[in-house]
N, C-alpha and C positions, 0 to 999 in steps of 0.2 A: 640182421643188419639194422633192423629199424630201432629196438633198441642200443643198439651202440649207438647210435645217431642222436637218441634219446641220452644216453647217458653225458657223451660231447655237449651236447647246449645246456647240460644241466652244469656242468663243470665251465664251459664258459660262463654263465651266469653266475654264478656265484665268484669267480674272478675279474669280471665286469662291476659285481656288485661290489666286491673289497677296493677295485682302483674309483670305483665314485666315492666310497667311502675319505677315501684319502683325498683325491681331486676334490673335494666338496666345494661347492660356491658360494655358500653361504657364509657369513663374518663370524658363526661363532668355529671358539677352536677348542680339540678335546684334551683331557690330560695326558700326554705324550704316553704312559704305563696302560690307560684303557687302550688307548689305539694299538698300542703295541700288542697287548694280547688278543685284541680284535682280530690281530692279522694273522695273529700264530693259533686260533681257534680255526677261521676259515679256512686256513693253509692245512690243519689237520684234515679238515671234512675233506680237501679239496684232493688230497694226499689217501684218503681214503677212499673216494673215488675212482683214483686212477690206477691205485692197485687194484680194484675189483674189474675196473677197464679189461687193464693188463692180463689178470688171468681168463676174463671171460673171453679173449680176443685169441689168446695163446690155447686156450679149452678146442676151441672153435680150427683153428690151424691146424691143432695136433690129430683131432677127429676124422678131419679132410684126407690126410696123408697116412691113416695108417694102411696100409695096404702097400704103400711105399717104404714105411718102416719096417715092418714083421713081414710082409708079403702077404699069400694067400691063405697062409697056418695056421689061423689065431681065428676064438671064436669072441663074439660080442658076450656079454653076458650084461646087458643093462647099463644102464648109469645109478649115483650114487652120490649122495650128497655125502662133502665134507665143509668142517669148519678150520679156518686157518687164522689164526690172530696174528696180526700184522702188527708194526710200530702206530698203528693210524686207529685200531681196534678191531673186533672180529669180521670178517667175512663169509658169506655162506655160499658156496657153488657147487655145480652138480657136474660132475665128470665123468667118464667111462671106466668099464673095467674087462679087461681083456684075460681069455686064460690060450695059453699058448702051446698047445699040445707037444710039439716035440721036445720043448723044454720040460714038460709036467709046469708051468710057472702064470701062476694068476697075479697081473699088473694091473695098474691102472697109468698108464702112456700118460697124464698127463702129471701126477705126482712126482714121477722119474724123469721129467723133460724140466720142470720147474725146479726140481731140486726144492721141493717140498718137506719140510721134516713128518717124518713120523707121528710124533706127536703135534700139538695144534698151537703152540707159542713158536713165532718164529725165530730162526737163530740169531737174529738181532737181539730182540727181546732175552731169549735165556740168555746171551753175551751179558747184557747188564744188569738182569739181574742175577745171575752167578757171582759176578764180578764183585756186587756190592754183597751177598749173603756171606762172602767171605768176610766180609770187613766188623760186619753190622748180623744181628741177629734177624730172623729170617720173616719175621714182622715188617721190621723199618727197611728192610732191601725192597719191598717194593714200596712202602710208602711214599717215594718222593718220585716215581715213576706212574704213580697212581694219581698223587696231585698234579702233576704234569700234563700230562694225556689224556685224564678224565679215563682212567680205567679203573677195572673195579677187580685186580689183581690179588688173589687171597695166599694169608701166609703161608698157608700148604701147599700150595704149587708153587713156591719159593721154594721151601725145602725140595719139592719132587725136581725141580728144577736142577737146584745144584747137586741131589742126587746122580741123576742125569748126566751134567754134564762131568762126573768123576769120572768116570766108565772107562777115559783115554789115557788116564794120567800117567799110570805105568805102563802102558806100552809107549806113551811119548815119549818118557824119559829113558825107556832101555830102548828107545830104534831112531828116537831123533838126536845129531850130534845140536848139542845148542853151543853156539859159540859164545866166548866171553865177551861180556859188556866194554871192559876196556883188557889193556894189555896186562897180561900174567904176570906177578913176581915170580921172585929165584926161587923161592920156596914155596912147601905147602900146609898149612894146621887143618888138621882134621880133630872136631872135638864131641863129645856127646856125653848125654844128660837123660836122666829122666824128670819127668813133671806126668802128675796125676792127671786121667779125666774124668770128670765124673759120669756115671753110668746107670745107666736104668737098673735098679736092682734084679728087674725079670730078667735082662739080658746078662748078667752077671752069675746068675743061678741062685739066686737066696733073696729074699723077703726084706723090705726095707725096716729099722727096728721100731721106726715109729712115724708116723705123718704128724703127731702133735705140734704144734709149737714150740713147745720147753721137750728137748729131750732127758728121759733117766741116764742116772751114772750107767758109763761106759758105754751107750747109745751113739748109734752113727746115724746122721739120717740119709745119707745117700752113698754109694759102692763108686770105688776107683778103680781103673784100671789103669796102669804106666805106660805112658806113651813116651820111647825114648825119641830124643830130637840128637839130628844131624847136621853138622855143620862143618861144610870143607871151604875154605879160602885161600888164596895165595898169597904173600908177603913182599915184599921187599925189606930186606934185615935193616933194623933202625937202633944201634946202638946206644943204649945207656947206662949210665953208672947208677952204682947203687943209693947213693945221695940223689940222685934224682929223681929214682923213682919215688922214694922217701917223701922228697920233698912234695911230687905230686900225689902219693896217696895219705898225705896227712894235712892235706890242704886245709880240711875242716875237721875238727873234733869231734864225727861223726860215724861211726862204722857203714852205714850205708854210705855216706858219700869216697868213701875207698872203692867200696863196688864201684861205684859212679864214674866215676875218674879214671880209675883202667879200664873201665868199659867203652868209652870216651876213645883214650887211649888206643884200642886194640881195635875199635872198630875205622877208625885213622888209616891203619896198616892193611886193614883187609881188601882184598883185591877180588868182587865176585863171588860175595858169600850166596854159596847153595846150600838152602836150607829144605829138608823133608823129618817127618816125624813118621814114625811106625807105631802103631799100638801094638799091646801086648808083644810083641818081637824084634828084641834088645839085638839079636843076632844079624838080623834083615837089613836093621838102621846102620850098623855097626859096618857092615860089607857094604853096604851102598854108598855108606862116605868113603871111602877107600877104593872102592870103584870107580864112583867119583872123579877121584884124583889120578887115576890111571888114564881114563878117558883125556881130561883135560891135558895132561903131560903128553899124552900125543905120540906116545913112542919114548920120550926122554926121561933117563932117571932119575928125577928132582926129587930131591931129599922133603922128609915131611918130619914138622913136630906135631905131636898127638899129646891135645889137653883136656884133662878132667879132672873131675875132682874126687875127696880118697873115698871112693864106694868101691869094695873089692872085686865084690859081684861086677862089676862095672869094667874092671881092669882085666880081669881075668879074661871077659868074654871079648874087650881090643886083644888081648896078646893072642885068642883063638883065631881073629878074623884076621889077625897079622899073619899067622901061618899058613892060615886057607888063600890069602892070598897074595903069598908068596914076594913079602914085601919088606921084612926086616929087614935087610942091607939097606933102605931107604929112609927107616922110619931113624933118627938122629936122636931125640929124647923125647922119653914118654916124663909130659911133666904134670906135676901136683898144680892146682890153681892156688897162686898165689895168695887170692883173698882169702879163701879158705882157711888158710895156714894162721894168719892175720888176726881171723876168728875165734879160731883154737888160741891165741895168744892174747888178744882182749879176755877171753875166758879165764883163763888164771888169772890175769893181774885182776879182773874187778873182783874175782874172789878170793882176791891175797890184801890188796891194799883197799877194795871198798869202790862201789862205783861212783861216788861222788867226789872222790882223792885225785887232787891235782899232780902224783907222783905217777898214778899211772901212767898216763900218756908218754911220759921221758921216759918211762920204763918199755912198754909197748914198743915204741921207736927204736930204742936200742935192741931188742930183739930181733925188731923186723930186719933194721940195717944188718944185723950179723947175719939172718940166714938169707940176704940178698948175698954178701960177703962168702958162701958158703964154710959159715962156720956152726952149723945143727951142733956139732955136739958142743959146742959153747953154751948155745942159749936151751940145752938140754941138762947141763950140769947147772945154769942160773936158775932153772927153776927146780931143778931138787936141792936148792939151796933154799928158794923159798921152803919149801918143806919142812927143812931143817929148822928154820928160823921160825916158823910158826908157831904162836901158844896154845893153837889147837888143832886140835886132829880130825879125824872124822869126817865130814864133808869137806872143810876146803883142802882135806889130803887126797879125797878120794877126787875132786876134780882136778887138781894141778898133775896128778898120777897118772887120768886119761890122759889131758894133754901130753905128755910124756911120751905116754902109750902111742899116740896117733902119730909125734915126730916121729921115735922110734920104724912105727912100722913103714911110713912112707918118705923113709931118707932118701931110697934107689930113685926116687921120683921129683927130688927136691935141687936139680941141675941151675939155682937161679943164676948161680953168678957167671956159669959157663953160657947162659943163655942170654944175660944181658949184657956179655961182652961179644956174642955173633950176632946181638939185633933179634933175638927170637921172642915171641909172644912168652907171659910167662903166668897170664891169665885165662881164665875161661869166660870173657865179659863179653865176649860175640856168642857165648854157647848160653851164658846166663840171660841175655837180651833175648834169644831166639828163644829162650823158656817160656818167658814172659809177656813177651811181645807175640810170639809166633801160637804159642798154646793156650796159655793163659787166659791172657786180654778176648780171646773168641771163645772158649771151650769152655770155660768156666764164670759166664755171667752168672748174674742172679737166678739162682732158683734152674738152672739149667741142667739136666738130664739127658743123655745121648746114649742110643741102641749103639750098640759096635760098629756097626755098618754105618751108621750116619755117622759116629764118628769117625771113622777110617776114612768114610768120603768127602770130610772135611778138611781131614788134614791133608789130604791129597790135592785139594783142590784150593785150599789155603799157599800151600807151596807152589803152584803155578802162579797165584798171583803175589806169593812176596820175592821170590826168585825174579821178576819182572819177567815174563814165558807167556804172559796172557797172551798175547795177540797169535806168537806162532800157537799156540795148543789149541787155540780156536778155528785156526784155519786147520789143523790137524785133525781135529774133531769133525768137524764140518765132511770133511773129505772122507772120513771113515764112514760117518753116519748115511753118504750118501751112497756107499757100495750095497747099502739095503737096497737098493733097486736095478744094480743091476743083473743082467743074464748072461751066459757065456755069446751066447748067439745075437746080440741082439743087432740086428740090420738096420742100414742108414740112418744112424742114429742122428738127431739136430743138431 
């Protein structure tokens, strides 16, 4: 008692001492920004005080009433110092610890009363920093938490952190219904991709070929693994002509800025993109977006377009997950990404007419507008005409030949004109964005190396927070982490 009494006028003083600060009577005045942080300094102390209050008051309450709690069954077995890091900075106190014979179960009554984590950063704390190690590499998520609060936060228990808080993610997404952000379209695209991550060689099973600087021919210096990315949305069908699209993806004499522009486009029409990535397991990614879509349909049969681009490998293993689950009558058209195609078609002409040739681009246009028109084997016989007309052979036959090759093989795929006269997406710019945006942009900074496992708990934990899920998965998490303490039996619980 006497210390708590002690610790009260120590915390009134020093909030006595902050409002003389400010009432001051003296004529000079301070820079509005020192004062400001003067109050948000003392307000910390003041703040970490009362959490040490708080627990040494509740330590004290929970000790009085155990006997009311467990009854007579339970043996003392000492007290026991822990450390808890608060938003305010660390605290030390010494609590009980009890073992409970008919359970076989050693507690400690006040860790499970407080809802204490396990480990010694509190779930505030791992909240924000989770939160931001997703954004930002695992350095800078605490550095602006570290200048704030004057803590001295290291980037290893950033990483262990957001290790940590992976642990839920898939059981939240297979047991929690999340509901949509705004209201569903009539439709559904489900589309997937892969994108490389780069990987600790130990973890990959092979020796990196060099640390030098300068690598030798044919030298990699760091091991990929394919992380395929997921991407399910709903639509509302938005009709356009083939001149229009035309007209928008040749805005600029650019190959990237076509990307850009149906990317633009397509993310316009998306309604609720759920995004998750899978490493190494093309299969997993594939049924989960399609899962996905089950879930959210709710019971109703909404028809789905399925967009990628021509990796066969890729195609083969949608048309498996279409049949495991049980969903062809639904899927409408499985379509080619448009840009792709586009690609392959700047490809012949800069290697027919020259890439600094002011002929291409009208040539290019007119190709694109025909297989918007679905006319493939028009602009497949216009370029074995280039062929023809060419005065040499040899490489620019053998590239205008793949091109060829690659319409050829994915014509069953190439449904533009049937697609943009029902309004359906006819790119992969929300699957290409989530590449780059979602894997990329965090997985593959400078100089960056990832065990499997940290990347796996990355990407898991990167998708709660660009899905917008953060807040519920933290209350989910919270609530999981905290059935560590409890017992089948435990009596008049607080």
């Amino acid at each position: 008692m006497e210390h708590k009494d002690k610790m009260l006028q120590e915390i009134k003083q020093k909030f006595e001492g902050l409002l003389s600060t400010i009432l001051q009577t003296t004529d000079q005045v301070k820079r509005i920004d020192e004062v400001e942080l003067h109050i948000f300094r003392v307000l910390l102390n003041i703040g970490k005080r009362l959490i040490s209050l708080y627990i040494e008051d509740s330590v004290n309450r929970i000790d009085k009433s155990l006997n009311e709690r467990f009854g007579i069954g339970y043996q003392n077995k000492g007290k026991f110092t822990r450390f808890y890091f608060s938003l305010f900075g660390q605290i030390k106190f010494i609590r009980r610890k009890i073992y409970i014979s008919k359970e076989r179960t050693t507690l400690f009554p006040a860790d499970k009363e407080l809802g204490i984590p396990k480990e010694k950063y509190s779930y505030n704390l791992q909240d924000w920093i989770g939160y931001s190690a997703t954004d930002t590499d695992f350095r800078s998520s605490v550095e602006l938490i570290n200048r704030i609060f004057e803590h001295n936060i290291l980037e290893m228990q950033s990483e262990r952190i957001a290790n940590l808080l992976s642990a839920e993610v898939e059981n939240f997404y297979e047991s929690t219904t999340i509901l949509p952000k705004e209201k569903e379209g009539n439709f559904y695209a489900a589309g997937f991709d892969d994108k490389g991550v780069p990987i600790l060689p130990s973890d990959a099973g092979r020796e990196s070929d060099s640390n030098g600087v300068r690598l030798g021919k044919g030298q990699k210096r760091g091991v990929k693994k394919s992380s395929t990315v997921s991407v399910t949305y709903s639509f509302a069908p938005c009709i356009r002509t083939a001149e229009e699209v035309i007209s928008n993806l040749f805005h600029e004499d650019k190959n990237k800025s076509l990307a850009n522009n149906q990317a633009k486009s397509t993310n316009k029409q998306a309604k609720n993109k759920h995004i998750r990535a899978f490493l190494s397991n093309k299969k997993k990614a594939i049924e989960y977006g399609f899962e996905n879509i089950k879930e959210r349909t709710d019971g109703e049969e909404k028809n789905i377009v399925v967009l990628i681009d021509g990796d066969r490998g890729l195609e083969k293993a949608v048309d498996r997950a279409i049949e495991t689950k049980e969903i062809k009558h639904r899927i409408i058209f499985k379509v080619l990404d448009f840009i792709h195609v586009t690609e392959y078609i700047w490809k012949a002409a800069n290697i027919y007419f020259g890439e600094k040739s002011q002929l291409r681009l009208d040539w290019v246009k007119e190709q694109c507008l025909a297989l918007l028109q679905g006319k493939t084997m028009d602009v497949i016989e216009n370029l074995q005409e280039l062929i023809q007309h060419s005065k040499y052979k040899t490489a620019k036959h053998k590239t205008i030949k793949s091109v060829i090759r690659y319409l050829l093989n994915h014509k069953h795929m190439m449904h533009y004109k049937e697609c943009l006269a029902r309004g359906f997406p006819i790119s992969t710019g929300a699957i290409e964005s989530a590449c780059g945006h979602f894997v990329q942009s965090r997985m593959e900074r400078n100089g960056m190396r990832w065990s499997i496992k940290g990347a796996t708990n990355m990407l898991n934990l990167r998708a709660v927070n660009k899905n917008k899920d953060w807040e519920g998965y933290i209350q989910h998490y919270i609530k999981k982490k905290q059935k560590h303490y409890e017992i089948q039996r435990f009596k008049n619980a607080a």
